[in-house]
SELO-223564 format. One record per residue (C-alpha): residue in one letter; y, x, z. Coordinates in pm, whole numbers, padded with zeros to 5 digits, always signed. Layout:
BEGIN
AYXZ/...
***
This chain:
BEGIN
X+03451-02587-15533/X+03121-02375-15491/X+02923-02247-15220/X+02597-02073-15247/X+02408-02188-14882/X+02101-02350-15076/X+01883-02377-14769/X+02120-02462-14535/X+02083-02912-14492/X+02420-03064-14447/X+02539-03415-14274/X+02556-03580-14561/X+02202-03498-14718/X+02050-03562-14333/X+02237-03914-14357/X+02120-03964-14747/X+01724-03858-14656/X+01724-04067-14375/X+01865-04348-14563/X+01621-04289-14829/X+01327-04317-14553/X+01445-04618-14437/X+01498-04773-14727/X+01151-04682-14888/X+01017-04790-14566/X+01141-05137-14613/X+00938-05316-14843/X+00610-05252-14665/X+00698-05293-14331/X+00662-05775-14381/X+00307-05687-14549/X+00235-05528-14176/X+00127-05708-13857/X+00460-05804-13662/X+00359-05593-13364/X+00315-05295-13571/X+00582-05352-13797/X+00829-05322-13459/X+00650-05031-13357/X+00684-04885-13655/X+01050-04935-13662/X+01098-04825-13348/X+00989-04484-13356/X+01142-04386-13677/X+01447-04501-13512/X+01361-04270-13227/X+01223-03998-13399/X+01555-03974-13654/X+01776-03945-13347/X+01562-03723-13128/X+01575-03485-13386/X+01904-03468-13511/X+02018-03140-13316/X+01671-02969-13428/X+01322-03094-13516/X+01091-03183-13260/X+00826-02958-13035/X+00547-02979-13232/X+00319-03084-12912/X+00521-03362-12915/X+00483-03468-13265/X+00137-03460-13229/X+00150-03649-12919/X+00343-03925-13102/X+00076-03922-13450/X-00231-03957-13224/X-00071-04227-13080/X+00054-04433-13388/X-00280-04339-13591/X-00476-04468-13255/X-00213-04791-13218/X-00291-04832-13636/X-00639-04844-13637/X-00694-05094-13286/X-00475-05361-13478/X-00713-05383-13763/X-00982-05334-13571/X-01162-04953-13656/X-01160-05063-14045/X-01067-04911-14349/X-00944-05046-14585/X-00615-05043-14818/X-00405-05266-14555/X-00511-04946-14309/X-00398-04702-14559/X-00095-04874-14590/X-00023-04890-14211/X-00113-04523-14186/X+00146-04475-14441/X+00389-04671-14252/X+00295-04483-13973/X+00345-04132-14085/X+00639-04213-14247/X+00813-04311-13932/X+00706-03978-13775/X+00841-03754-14059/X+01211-03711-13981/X+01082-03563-13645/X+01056-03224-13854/X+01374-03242-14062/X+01554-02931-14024/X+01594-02779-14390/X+01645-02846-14752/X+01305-02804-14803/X+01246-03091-14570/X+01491-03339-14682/X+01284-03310-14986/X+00974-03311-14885/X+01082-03636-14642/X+01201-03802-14955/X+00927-03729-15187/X+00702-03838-14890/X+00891-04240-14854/X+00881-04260-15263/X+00486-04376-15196/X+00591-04646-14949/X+00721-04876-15229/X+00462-04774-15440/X+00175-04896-15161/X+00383-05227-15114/X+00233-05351-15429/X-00144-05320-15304/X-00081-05563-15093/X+00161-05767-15272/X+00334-05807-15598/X+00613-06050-15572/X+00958-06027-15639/X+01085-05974-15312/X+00877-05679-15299/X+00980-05512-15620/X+01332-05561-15551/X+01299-05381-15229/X+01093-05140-15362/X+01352-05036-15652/X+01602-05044-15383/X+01436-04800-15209/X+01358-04565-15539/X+01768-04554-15567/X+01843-04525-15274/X+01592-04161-15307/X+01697-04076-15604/X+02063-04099-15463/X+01947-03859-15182/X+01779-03602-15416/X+02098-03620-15622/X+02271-03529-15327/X+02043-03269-15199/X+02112-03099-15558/X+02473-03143-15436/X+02456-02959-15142/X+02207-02684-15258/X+02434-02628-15561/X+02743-02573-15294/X+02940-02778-15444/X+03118-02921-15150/X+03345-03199-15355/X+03244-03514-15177/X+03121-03777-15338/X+03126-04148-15259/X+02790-04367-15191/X+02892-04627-15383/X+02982-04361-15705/X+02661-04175-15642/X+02435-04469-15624/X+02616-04566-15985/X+02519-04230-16172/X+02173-04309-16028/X+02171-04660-16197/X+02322-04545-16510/X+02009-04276-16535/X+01776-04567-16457/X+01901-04798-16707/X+01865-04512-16949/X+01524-04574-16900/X+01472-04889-16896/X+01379-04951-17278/X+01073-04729-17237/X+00983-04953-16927/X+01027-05238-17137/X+00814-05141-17407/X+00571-05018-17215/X+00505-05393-16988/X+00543-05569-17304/X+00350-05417-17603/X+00105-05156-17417/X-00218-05324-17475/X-00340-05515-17150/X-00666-05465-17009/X-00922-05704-16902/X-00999-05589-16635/X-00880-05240-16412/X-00945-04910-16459/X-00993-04868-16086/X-01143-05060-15763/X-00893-05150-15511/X-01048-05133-15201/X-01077-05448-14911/X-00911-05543-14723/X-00961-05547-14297/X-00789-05843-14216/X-00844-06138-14446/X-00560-06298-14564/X-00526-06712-14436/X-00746-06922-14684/X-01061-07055-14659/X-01380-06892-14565/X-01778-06944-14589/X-01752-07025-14211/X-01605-07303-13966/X-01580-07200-13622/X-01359-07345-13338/X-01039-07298-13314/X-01081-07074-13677/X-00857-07317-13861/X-00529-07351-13636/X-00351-07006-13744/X-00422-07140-14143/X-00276-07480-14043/X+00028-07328-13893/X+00075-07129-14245/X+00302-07295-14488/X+00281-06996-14742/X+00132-07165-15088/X-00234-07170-15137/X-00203-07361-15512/X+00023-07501-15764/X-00103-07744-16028/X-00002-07875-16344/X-00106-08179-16385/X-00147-08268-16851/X-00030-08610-16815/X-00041-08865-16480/X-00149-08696-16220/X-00360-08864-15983/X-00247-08987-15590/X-00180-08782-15356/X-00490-08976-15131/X-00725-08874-15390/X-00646-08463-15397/X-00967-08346-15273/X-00951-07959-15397/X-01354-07829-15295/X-01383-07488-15182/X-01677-07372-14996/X-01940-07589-14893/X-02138-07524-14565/X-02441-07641-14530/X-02566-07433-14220/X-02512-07482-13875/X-02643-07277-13540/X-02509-07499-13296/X-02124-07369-13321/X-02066-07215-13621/X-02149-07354-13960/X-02188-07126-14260/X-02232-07106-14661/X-02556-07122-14718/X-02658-06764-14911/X-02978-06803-15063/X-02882-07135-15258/X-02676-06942-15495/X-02909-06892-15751/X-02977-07264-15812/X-02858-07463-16113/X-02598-07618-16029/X-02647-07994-15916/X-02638-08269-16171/X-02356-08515-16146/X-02229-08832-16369/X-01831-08854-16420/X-01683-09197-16382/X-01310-09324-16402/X-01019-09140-16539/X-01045-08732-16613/X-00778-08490-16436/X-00658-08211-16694/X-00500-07954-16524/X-00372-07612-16448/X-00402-07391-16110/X-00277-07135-15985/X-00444-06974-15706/X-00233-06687-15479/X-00449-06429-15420/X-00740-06491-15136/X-00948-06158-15115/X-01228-06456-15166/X-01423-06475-15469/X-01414-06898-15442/X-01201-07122-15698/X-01087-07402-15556/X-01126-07688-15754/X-01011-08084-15790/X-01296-08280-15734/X-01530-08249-15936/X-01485-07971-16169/X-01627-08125-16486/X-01704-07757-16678/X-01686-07392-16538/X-01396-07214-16739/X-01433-06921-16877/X-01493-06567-16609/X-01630-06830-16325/X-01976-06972-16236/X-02063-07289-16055/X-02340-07252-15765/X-02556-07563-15724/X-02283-07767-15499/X-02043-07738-15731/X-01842-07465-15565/X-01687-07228-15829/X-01713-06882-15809/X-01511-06583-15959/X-01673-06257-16077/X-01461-06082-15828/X-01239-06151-15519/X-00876-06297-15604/X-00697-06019-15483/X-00360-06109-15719/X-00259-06452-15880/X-00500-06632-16144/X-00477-06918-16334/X-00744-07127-16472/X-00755-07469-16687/X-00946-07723-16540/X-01059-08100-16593/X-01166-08335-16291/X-01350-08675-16273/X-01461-08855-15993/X-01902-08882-15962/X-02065-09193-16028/X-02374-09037-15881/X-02391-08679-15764/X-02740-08461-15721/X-02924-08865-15678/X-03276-08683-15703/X-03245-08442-15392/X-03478-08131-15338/X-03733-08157-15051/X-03588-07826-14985/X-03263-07852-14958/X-03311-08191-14798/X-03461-08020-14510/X-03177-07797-14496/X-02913-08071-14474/X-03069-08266-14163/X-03140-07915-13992/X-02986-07878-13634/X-03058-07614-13410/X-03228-07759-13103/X-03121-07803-12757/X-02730-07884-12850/X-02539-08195-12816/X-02808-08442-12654/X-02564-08693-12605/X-02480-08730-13018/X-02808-08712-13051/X-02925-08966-12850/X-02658-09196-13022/X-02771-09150-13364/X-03153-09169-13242/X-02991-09546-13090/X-02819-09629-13438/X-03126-09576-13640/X-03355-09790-13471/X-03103-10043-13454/X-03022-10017-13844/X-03373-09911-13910/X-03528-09701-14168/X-03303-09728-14505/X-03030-09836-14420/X-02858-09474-14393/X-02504-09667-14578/X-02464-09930-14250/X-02478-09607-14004/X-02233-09426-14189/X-01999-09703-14168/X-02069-09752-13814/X-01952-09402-13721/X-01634-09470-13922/X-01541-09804-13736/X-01616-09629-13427/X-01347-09322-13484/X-01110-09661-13658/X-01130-09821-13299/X-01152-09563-13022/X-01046-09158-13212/X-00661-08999-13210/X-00563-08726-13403/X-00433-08427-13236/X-00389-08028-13287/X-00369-08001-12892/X-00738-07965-12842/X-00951-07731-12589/X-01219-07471-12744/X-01534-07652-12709/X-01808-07523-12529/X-02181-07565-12586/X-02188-07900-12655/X-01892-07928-12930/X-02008-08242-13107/X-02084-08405-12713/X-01741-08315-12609/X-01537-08457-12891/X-01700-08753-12948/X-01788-08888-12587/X-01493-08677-12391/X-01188-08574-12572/X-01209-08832-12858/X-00960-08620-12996/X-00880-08330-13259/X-00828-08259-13611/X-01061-08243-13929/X-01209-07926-13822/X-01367-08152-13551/X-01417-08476-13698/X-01618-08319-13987/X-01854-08120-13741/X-01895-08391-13547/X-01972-08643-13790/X-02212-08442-13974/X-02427-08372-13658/X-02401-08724-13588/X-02562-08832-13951/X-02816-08566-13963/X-02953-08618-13593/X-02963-09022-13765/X-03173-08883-14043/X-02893-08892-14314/X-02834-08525-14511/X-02546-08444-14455/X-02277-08091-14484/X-01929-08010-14457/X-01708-07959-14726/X-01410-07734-14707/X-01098-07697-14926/X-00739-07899-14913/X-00639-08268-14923/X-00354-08342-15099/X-00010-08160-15182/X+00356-08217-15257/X+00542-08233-15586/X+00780-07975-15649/X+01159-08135-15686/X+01226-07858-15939/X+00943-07868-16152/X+00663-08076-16289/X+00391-07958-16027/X+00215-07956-15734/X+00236-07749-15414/X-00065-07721-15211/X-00009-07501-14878/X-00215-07326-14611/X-00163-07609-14404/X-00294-07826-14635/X-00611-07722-14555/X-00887-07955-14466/X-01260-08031-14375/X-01435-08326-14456/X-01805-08429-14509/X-02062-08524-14817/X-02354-08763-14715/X-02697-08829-14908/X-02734-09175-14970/X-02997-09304-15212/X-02887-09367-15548/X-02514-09218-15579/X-02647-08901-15389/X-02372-08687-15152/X-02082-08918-15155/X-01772-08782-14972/X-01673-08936-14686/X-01354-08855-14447/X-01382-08913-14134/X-01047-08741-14004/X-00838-08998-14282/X-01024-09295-14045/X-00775-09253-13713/X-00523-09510-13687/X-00191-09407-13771/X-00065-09531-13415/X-00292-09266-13250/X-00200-08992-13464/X-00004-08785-13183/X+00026-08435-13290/X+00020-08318-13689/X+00204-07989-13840/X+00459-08199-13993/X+00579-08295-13628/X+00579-07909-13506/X+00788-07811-13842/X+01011-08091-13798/X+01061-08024-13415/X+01166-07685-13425/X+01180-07538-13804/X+01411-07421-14025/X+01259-07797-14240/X+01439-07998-13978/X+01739-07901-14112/X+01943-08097-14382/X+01921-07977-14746/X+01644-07707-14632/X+01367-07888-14800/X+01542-07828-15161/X+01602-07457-15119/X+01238-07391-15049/X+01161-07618-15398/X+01380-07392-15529/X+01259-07064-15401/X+00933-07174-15518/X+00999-07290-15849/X+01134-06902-15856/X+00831-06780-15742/X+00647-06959-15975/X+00846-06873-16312/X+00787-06481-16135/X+00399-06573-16132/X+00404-06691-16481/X+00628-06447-16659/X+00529-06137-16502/X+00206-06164-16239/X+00043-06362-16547/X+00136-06221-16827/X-00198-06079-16971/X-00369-06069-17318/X-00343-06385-17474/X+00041-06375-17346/X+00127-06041-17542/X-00027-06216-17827/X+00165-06534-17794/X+00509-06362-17796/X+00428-06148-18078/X+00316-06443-18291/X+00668-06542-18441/X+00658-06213-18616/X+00271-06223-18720/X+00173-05924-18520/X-00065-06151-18277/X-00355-05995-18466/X-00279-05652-18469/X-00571-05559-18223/X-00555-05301-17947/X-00471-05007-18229/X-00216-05222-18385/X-00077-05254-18075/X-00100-04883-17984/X+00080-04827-18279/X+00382-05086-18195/X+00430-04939-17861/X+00400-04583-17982/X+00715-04688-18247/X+00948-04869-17932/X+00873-04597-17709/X+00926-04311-17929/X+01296-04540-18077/X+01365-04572-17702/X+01306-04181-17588/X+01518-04136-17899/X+01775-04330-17706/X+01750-04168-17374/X+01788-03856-17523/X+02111-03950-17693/X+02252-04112-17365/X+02177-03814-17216/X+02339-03552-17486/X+02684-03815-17457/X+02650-03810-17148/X+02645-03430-17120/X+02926-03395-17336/X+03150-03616-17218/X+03066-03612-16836/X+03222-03278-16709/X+03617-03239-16836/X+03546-02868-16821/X+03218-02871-17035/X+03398-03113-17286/X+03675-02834-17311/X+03477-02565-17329/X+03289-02770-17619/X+03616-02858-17800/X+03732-02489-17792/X+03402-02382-17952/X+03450-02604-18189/X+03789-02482-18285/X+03620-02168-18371/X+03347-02325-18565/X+03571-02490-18828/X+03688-02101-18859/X+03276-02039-18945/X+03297-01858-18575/X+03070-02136-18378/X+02798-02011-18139/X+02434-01978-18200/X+02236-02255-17975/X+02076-01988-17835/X+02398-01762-17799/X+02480-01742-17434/X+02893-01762-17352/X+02994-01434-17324/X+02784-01294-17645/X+02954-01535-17809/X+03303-01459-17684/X+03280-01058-17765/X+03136-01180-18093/X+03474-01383-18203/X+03685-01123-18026/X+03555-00809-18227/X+03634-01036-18515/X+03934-01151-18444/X+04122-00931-18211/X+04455-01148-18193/X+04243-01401-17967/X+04027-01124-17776/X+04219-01128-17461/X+04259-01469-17390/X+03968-01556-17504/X+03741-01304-17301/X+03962-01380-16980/X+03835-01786-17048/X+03519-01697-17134/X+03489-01513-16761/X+03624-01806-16594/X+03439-02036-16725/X+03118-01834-16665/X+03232-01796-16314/X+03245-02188-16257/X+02953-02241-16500/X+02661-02044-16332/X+02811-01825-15978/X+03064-01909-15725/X+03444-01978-15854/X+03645-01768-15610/X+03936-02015-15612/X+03858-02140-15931/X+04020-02476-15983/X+03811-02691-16280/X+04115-02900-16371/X+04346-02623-16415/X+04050-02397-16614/X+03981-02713-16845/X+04381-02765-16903/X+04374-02410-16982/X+04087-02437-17221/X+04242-02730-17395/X+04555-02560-17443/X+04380-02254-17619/X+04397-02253-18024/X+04296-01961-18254/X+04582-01780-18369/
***
């Protein structure tokens, strides 16, 4: 039955544009801070039942933006960037329902959510997020189809579940063209468009070490890297992955140094066995590749600065993948500039007397030249006296004094700092080398995990001959005095403690990984591999063009078929209606495309008056249904009736 009330916003499309707010709102609310993201929630919660009886005062609307927009932009700190834009989003997305009231809102509030999914992938493209994100497109498309509904007045209710389906079945129509498109549209190098920052950094490493910087990054047990390793791969022990390399300190902080950039980068001579491998890097917003140690060429779309540190043109903002090959140096920048050699023994003055009073005492006992015996002093002394610990005070002034005469505790954010005061105030270069140690073989697949909490500091000494040889002081500390490590905070109260947990997170990340590879990665030389089987791999970028052009025109051919069946055979009174006319047509009677209904009726009728009655009185009722309101009108009993109708 019809009713012609187009403006007037029923329960049911309310219920379906609220749902379709929510539901868009989803995916972006994880890529959020957690304080926000509650916040968030909790006012479109409010703001959807405040207004149900009529839309809010707009004072009070504009009370409740200022406050969210003001609440937005303190979390990240008075930035801008595109995880602001995003929150903003969030934001005004959760005050919206406050002014639903008509059809025209419903629809506005619904076209409004549709960017929400869209924004989730700026800040993330995995497969969680594109499942909730085509969630939410259904579930608006299954509130515009009921807004149509409702503005139609036809009040025949209609299940979610069925409603939801005839949006699927429209969606699937179009999934060739989708399908064509991500696999044969030629891919780009690079975009077409900047995405802008963003204003806070995702957990990686950085070109600084500060106190207490690294603890939120060693609580994080997202993935950093996966490797695949081309044949053995080598122990875990010896998984030094380099990442920045800071080389200046200013009595608390210790920093990349800037202005070395433009050096050639240092020589060094491989020795034992070479590393092939391949690794994948989640995205940083940090132009650094971390590398195995050392990185034995610079692949192709990086550069290597003079410590070896490679460098992407750009900041990683999705996942790359690059093919490496490691060796360990037999000697490593052995002629040192005077320059830079001033640089590495640099300390600021008037910090940590005590350290340096102690390496002043080691060098006149060891004398001049003998930097190697000092550096293995300092390591038997953290051996015999050091524990390893996460349950450390900030320092204050005196960092290096503190840890190594006070606490005689920490972890390698610590030990490193330390120990490289300790060996330049002794006269031996020295900097601090950031990055991850080690990783953890995936059960489901050949490769390596390497997590957040992986990461690690450790320091590169001068020494004459071999040059900056690495040297850990952190992997010194006995393993009795190791009191306090990550692994013992998962196991004591994480989800890892439990039995058979460890598997379903190889699993989930062996998923994660086949997502990274088939879709995340898929890029040039990809769409050229799969096309290879039937020779096109050479077609170029018009070749290609022209491929694409030929799938997507076969599949709107498709969709346009679907969609005639589907109009035929979808309505029992349109298919009558249909069949009837073409009763007529097999008499050479059949209407004109552009004949309208009842033209077409007086047309047969004048022809054929035996028929002209009852078929003018159908033609009337079926108008009626078709295009005003049916006054009673029942569609089963009209299209029974047009069935039964045959020319005399």
């Amino acid at each position: 039955m019809r009713r012609a009330e187009p403006a007037t916003l029923t329960a049911a499309g309310r219920a379906w544009a609220l749902a379709a707010t929510g539901a868009c709102l989803l995916p972006l609310l994880p890529r959020l801070p957690g304080l926000l993201a509650a916040v968030t929630v909790a006012v479109a919660l409010a703001t959807a039942c405040l207004s149900r009886g009529a839309p809010l005062r707009a004072w009070l609307r504009t009370l409740l933006a200022l406050g969210l927009v003001a609440a937005v932009l303190a979390i990240y700190r008075f930035g801008l960037g595109r995880d602001v834009a995003c929150a903003l989003l969030a934001a005004m997305l959760a005050l919206k329902p406050a002014e639903l009231g008509s059809m025209r809102d419903a629809r506005s509030l619904v076209g409004f959510a549709l960017f929400a999914p869209f924004a989730t992938f700026l800040l993330d493209q995995g497969p969680l997020s594109l499942l909730l994100g085509m969630a939410g497109a259904i579930v608006a498309l299954g509130a515009l189809h009921q807004l149509a509904d409702d503005e139609s007045g036809d009040l025949a209710p209609v299940a979610p579940a069925r409603r939801l389906g005839a949006v699927l079945r429209l969606a699937a129509i179009g999934l060739p063209l989708a399908l064509a498109a991500f696999w044969l549209f030629p891919r780009i190098p690079s975009p077409l468009w900047g995405v802008p920052d963003r204003v806070l950094s995702l957990p990686g490493l950085s070109d600084e070490m500060e106190p207490g910087q690294w603890l939120d990054m060693m609580n994080d047990e997202r993935p950093a890297l996966r490797v695949s390793f081309q044949g053995e791969a080598p122990p875990p022990s010896q998984m030094y992955w380099r990442g920045p390399v800071l080389l200046d300190f200013d009595g608390r902080t210790w920093r990349r140094a800037r202005d070395t950039r433009a050096l050639p980068p240092a020589a060094a001579t491989p020795a034992g066995p070479a590393w092939d491998y391949l690794v994948e890097i989640e995205p940083t917003e940090r132009a650094t590749v971390v590398a195995l140690e050392l990185p034995q060429a610079t692949p192709a779309g990086t550069t290597q600065s003079w410590d070896l540190v490679l460098e992407a043109p750009a900041p990683l903002t999705s996942v790359t993948r690059w093919r490496m090959q490691a060796r360990r140096p037999a000697s490593f920048e052995p002629e040192l500039p005077e320059a830079l050699r001033r640089r590495a023994l640099q300390l600021p003055p008037g910090y940590n007397p005590r350290t340096v009073a102690l390496a002043r005492q080691w060098r006149a006992d060891n004398g001049p030249g003998n930097d190697a015996a000092i550096v293995e002093r300092a390591m038997r002394m953290i051996r015999a006296e050091f524990g390893y610990t996460l349950s450390t005070p900030l320092p204050g002034r005196h960092s290096a004094d503190e840890f190594l005469f006070d606490w005689k505790q920490g972890f390698c954010e610590h030990f490193s700092s330390a120990f490289v005061i300790l060996m330049r105030a002794a006269g031996i270069p020295a900097r601090v080398v950031t990055g991850y140690a080690g990783g953890r073989r995936n059960a489901f697949g050949d490769y390596w995990v390497v997590r957040n909490e992986d990461a690690h500091a450790w320091a590169e000494v001068w020494l004459e001959g071999p040059g900056w040889v690495r040297v850990d002081p952190t992997a010194a500390v006995a393993p009795e005095r190791i009191y306090d490590t990550i692994d013992d905070r998962i196991a004591g109260g994480g989800f890892t403690a439990l039995p058979g947990i460890v598997p379903m997170f190889d699993l989930g990340d062996w998923l994660r990984r086949g997502w990274n590879d088939l879709v995340l990665g898929f890029d040039a030389a990809r769409q050229a591999a799969i096309l290879r089987p039937v020779g096109l791999e050479r077609t170029g970028a018009r070749g290609l063009i022209a491929l694409f052009a030929l799938a997507a025109g076969l599949a709107v051919a498709w969709m346009l078929w679907l969609a005639a069946r589907a109009e035929r055979s979808g309505d029992p009174v349109l298919r009558a209606w249909r069949r009837l006319g073409g009763r007529y047509a097999r008499l050479d009677l059949a209407r004109a495309p552009h004949e309208p209904a009842l033209h077409w009726v007086e047309r047969v009728a004048r022809l054929r008056p035996r028929d002209a009655d009852a078929l003018r009185a159908l033609g009337r009722r079926f108008v009626r249904w078709r295009y005003g309101p049916a006054a009673g009108e029942d569609p089963r009993q009209l299209a029974l009736d047009l069935r039964r109708h045959r020319p005399r």
